[in-house]
N, C-alpha and C positions, 0 to 999 in steps of 0.2 A: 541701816539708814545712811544715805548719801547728804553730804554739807556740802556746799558752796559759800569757801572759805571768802571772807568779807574782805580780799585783797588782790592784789595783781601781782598774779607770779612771773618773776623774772624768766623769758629764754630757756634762760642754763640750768633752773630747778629741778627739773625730770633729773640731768645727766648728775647734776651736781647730788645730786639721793642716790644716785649709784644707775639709774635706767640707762639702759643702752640699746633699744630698741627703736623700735620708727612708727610705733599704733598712734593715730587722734587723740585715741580715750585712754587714762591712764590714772587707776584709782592707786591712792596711796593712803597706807592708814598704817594706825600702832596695833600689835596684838598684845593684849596682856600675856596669854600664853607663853611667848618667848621673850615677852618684856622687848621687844624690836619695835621697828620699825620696817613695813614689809611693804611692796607694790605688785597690782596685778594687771594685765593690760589684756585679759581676755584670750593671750598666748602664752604668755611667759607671767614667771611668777615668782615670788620668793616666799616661802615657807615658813612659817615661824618656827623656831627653837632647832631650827637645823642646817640652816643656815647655805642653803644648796638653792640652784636658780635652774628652774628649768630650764629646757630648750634643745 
């Protein structure tokens, strides 16, 4: 399930969460799994409980 958080994210949010990438779309959520917080942009991606970024 996708939220559309009830706020206005600043610019620098993506970069400031660790994104270094250049996609539009760019979901970011928590896993309970690794207890993280993790992002996917459809290319690149962070994994839970392992802590590695594709690419």
């Amino acid at each position: 399930m996708l939220l559309k958080g009830p706020f206005l994210v600043p610019p620098t949010f993506a970069a400031d969460f660790g994104y270094r990438g250049r996609r539009r779309f760019l979901a970011m959520y928590w896993s309970p799994c690794g207890d993280e917080a993790c992002f996917n942009d459809g290319e690149h991606c962070t994994r839970p409980a392992d802590h590695v970024i594709d690419g």
